[in-house]
Residue, then its C-alpha position, 0 to 999 in steps of 0.5 A: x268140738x275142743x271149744x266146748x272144753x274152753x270153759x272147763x279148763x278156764x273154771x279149772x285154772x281160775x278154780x285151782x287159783x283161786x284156791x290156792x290164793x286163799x288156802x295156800x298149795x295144799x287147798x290148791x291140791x285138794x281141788x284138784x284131788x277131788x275135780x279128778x276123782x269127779x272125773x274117774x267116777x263119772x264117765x258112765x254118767x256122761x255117757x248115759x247122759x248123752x242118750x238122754x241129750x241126744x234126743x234134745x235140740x241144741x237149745x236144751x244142750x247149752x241149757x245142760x251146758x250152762x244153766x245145768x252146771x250152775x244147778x251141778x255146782x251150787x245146787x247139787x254139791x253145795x245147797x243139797x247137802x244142806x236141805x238134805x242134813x236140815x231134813x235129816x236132823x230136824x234142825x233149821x236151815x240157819x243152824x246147818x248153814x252156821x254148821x257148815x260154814x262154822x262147824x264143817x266137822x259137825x255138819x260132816x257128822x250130820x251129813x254122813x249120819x243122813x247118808x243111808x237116805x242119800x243113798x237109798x234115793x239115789x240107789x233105787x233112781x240109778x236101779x230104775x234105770x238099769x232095769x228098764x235099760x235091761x228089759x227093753x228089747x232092742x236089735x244089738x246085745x253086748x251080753x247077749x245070753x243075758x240081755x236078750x232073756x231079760x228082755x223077754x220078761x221086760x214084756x211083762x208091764x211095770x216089771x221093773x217098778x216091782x223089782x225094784x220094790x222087791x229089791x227096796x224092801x229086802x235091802x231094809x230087812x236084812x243089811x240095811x235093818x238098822x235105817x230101815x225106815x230111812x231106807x224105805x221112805x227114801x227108797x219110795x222117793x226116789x221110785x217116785x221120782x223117777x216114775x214122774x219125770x221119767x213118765x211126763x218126759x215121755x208123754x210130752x215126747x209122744x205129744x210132741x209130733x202131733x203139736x209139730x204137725x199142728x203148728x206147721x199148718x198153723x204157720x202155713x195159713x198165717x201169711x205170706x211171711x212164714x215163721x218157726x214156732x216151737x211147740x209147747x209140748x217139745x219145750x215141755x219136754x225138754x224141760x222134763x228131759x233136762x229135769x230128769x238129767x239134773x236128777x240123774x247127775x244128782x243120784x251119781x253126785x250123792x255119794x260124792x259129796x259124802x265121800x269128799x268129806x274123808x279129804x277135806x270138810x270145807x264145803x266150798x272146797x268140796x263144791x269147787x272140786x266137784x263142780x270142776x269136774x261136772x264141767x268137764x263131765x258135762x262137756x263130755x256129754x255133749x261132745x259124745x252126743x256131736x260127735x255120735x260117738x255113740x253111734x259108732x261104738x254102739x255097746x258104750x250104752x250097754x257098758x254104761x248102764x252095766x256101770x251103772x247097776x252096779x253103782x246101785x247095788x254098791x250104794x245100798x251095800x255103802x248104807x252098811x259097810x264102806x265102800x271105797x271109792x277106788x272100787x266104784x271107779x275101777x267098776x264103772x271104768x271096767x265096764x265101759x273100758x270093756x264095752x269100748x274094746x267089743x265095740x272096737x272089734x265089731x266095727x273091726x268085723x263088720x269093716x272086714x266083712x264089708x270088705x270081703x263082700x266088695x271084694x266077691x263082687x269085684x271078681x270076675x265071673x268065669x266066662x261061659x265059653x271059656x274052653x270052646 
């Protein structure tokens, strides 16, 4: 399992010295600085990601692993800010560049100036997800006089799309008034895309079994030399699963990027940073995923999600008082640090009840004659 750590730590070292190479110690420092707050801010990340990994063959997860880092680094921390800023400002794709490469305090004005959209999206995309976490019913609870209430009302359909609508349109009316157009159409975006990837993931999962099916038989008549297909629709749904993965990584990553800007406003030094530490968030999730970590402390899921709705609400709140990212950290490290402890205790129950039960079978039953 440490081998799928190699390839962080080797980008970690030629990272940190190619920076130092060119910028001197300082410039060294300060990938290192960011790499660890990437780090400490995204472990509710990796382990709601690896919910989602979970459910994907090996093939999707070096995809994740490879491909998926690549989108991380260049895409998300590096050409994002970018197509984000030449939205936002109305201004051409070759002048943001020449602010980012030549002007990195300007371009930094830019894209703070865009940051309530930014956060808008990515606030109402990580709310969906805690909600329908929330209302969905399931066997074990962590806060339980919470969660199980709440998953009564998730019976009642598409509550969760509603809540967040409600939620939307409070957030533009009151704190948020000053960006309430830039709230709002972002906000949509952001349901909107949740709402689609989410939905064609699962539809194509639900497809998938019968395709699997279809194919089995097909292959049965092909011959006497049997071969694998896979199924159209498992690939398509690995594509969505891993579409609504970069999604995911990107809504947790927004807030990142424009709080990297109170470092340093290099942007290659903003995406070295982070995009060191999404390799190790990255192998991260797919190390919890096979070692079934997971299954073994079954209230990290719930912790995460919990870290995870409040890094919602903290991201609508940041559209109109900062927030500092200490807070968001310790929030996210409290709730799954949390989660780990009662998880900790349960598997220590449970082991002691298995053993008291052994140990009632194990003793002998007074004999029937005893005292004749």
């Amino acid at each position: 399992m440490l081998r799928l750590f190699r390839f962080p730590v080797v980008v970690t070292v030629l990272g940190i010295a190619a920076a130092g190479v060119i910028g001197g110690p300082s410039v060294a420092g300060i990938v290192a600085i960011l790499a660890v707050l990437e780090i400490s801010l995204s472990f509710d990340n990796a382990v709601v990601n690896a919910t989602v990994l979970a459910k994907m063959d090996e093939r999707w997860q070096r995809i994740f692993l490879t491909l998926g880092v690549i989108i991380a680094v260049f895409g998300m921390r590096l050409v994002f800010p970018i197509v984000v800023v030449t939205l936002s400002s109305h201004l051409s794709p070759g002048k943001v560049l020449d602010l980012a490469l030549n002007h990195p305090h300007e371009y930094s004005l830019h894209l703070t100036a865009a940051h309530p959209a930014i956060a808008a999206f990515g606030g109402i995309f990580l709310m969906m997800i805690f909600l329908d976490f929330l209302f969905e019913e399931r066997e074990i609870t962590w806060l339980g006089p919470i969660e199980r209430p709440l998953a009564k009302v998730g019976k009642l359909d598409q509550v969760s799309v509603v809540i967040g609508l409600v939620f939307l349109i409070i957030a533009s009316t009151t704190f948020a008034k000053a960006h309430a157009l830039q709230v709002l159409v972002s906000g949509v975006a952001g349901l909107a895309t949740y709402i689609g990837v989410s939905s064609l993931s699962a539809l194509f999962e639900g497809d998938g079994d019968d395709d699997a099916d279809d194919a089995e038989g097909a292959d049965a008549d092909d011959g006497d030399v049997p071969h694998i297909r896979v199924p159209k629709s498992l690939a398509q749904a690995g594509l969505f699963a891993f579409l609504y993965l970069e999604v995911l990584d990107a809504s947790f990553s927004f807030d990142g990027v424009v709080g990297a800007f109170a470092i340093t406003d290099r942007i290659f030094v903003i995406a070295l940073g982070l995009g060191i530490g999404a390799c190790y968030i990255r192998a991260l999730t797919v190390y919890l995923v096979r070692k079934g970590t997971l299954g073994d402390y079954v209230h990290l899921e719930h912790g995460a999600h919990w870290a995870i709705g409040s890094l919602a609400v903290l991201l609508f709140v940041s559209i109109a008082h900062k927030v500092p990212e200490a807070v968001t950290g310790l929030i996210g490290i409290g709730f799954i640090g949390a989660a780990l402890i009662s998880s900790i205790a349960r598997n220590r129950r449970n082991r002691d009840g298995a053993s008291s039960n052994e140990a009632a079978e194990l003793t002998p039953l007074p004999s029937a004659t005893a005292g004749l």
